[in-house]
DRENDO-1510 file (C-alpha; in Angstrom, 1 decimal, always signed):
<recs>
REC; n; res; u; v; w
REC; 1; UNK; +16.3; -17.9; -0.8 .
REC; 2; UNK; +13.2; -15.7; +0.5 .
REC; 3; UNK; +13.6; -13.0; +2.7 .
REC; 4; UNK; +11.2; -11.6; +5.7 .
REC; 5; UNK; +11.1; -7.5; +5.2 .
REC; 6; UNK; +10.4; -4.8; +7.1 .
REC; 7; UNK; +8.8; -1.8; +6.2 .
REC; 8; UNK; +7.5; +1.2; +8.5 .
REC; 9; UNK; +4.8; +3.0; +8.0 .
REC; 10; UNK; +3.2; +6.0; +9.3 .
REC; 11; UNK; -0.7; +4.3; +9.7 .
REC; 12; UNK; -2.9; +1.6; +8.8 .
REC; 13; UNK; -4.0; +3.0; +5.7 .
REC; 14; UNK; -0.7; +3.2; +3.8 .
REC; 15; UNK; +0.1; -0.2; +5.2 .
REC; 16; UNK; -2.7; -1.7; +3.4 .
REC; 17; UNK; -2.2; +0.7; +0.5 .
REC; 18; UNK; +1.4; -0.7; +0.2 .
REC; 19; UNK; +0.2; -4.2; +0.9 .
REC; 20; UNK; -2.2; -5.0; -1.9 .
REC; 21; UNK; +0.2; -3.2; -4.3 .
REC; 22; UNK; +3.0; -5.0; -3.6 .
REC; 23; UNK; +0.9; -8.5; -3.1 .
REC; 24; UNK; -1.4; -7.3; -6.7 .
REC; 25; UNK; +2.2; -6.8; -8.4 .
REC; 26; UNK; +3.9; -10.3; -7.4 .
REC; 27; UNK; +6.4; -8.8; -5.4 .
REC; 28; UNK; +5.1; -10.2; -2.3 .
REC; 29; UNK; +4.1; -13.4; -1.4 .
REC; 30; UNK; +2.1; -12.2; +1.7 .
REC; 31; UNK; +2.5; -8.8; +4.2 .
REC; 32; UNK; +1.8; -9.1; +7.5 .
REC; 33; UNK; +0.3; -5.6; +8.9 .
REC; 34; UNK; +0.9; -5.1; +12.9 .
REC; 35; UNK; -0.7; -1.8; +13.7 .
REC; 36; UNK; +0.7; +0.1; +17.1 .
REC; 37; UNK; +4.5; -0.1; +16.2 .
REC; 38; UNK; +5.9; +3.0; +18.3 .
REC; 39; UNK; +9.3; +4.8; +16.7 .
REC; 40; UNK; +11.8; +6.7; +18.8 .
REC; 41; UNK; +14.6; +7.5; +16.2 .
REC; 42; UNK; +16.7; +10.5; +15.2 .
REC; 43; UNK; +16.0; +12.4; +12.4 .
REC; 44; UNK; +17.9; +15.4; +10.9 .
REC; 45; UNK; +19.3; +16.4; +14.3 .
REC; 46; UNK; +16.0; +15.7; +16.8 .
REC; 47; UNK; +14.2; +12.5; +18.3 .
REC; 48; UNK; +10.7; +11.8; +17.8 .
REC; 49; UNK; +8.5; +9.4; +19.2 .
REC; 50; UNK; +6.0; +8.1; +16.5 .
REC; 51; UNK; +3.1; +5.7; +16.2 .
REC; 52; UNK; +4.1; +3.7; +12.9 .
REC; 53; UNK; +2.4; +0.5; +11.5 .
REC; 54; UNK; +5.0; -2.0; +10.5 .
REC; 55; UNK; +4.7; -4.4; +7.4 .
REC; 56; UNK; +6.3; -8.1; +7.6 .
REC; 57; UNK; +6.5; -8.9; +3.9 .
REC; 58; UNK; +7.5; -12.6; +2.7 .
REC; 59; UNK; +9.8; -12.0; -0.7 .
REC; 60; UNK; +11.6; -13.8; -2.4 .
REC; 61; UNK; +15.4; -13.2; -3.6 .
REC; 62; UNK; +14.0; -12.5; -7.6 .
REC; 63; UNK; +11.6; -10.0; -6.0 .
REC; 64; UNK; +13.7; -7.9; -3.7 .
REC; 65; UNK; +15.1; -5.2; -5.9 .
REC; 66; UNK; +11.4; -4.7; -7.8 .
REC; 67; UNK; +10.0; -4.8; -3.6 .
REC; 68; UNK; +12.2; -2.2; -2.3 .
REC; 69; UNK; +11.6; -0.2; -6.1 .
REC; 70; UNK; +8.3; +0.0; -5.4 .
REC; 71; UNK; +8.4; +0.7; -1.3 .
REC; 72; UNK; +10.2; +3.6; -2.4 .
REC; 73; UNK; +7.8; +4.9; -5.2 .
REC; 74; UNK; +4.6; +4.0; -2.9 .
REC; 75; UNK; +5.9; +5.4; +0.6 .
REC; 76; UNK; +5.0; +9.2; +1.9 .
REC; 77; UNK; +8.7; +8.7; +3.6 .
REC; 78; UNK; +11.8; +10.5; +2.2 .
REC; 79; UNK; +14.0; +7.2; +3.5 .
REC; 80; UNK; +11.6; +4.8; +4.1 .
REC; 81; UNK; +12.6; +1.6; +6.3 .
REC; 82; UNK; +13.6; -0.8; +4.1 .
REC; 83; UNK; +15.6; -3.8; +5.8 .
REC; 84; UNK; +15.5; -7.4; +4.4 .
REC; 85; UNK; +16.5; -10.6; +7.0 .
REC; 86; UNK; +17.4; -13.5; +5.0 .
REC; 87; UNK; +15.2; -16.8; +5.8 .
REC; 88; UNK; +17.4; -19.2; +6.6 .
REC; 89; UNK; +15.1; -22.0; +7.4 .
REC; 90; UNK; +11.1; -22.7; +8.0 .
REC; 91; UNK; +8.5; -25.0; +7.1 .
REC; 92; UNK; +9.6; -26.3; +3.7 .
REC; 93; UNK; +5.9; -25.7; +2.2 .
REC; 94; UNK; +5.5; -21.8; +3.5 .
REC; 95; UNK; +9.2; -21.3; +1.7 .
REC; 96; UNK; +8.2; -22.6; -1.8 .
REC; 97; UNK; +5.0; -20.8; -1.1 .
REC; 98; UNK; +6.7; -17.9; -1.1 .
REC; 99; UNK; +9.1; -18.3; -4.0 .
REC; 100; UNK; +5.8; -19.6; -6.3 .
REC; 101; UNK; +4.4; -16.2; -5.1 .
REC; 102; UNK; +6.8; -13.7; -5.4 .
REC; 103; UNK; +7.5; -13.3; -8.6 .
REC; 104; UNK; +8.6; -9.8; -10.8 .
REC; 105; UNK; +7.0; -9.7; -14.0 .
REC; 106; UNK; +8.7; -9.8; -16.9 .
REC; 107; UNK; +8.7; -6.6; -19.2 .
</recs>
């Protein structure tokens, strides 16, 4: 199983920090960058209203906990978003892609 994860970001050049470090390490497949996300969330008590970037990352179920490690260590965020949707279905090619792809090293 491969999962499609979401990741905020506060701009476009932590996104592509984030990106090729988590592509460079195997832990992603690909990341899809969509600049111009806006945020309205709660956060210790007030609202804000944010620009973000948000990060569509194809992973696959060996990579996840070594992905979200590594979101975590990366992101300026004290709780970064971290939320992984299960693929359920999809071009059979694009899914094996990402399982060939996403790989955690060995240590």
């Amino acid at each position: 199983m491969s999962f499609l994860v979401y990741v905020t970001v506060p701009d476009e050049t932590l996104a592509g920090e984030l990106a090729h470090a988590l592509v460079g390490e195997g832990l992603a497949a690909g990341v899809n960058i969509l600049p111009g996300a806006r945020s309205i969330y709660r956060w210790r008590g007030e609202v804000h209203d944010t620009a973000e970037c948000l990060l569509l990352a194809q992973v696959s179920r060996a990579a996840l906990p070594a992905f979200e490690m590594a979101v975590k260590r990366l992101h300026s965020y004290e709780v970064p978003c971290i939320v992984a949707v299960p693929i359920e279905a999809g071009h059979e090619p694009f899914l094996n892609w990402i399982q060939e792809n996403s790989r955690p090293t060995s240590s």
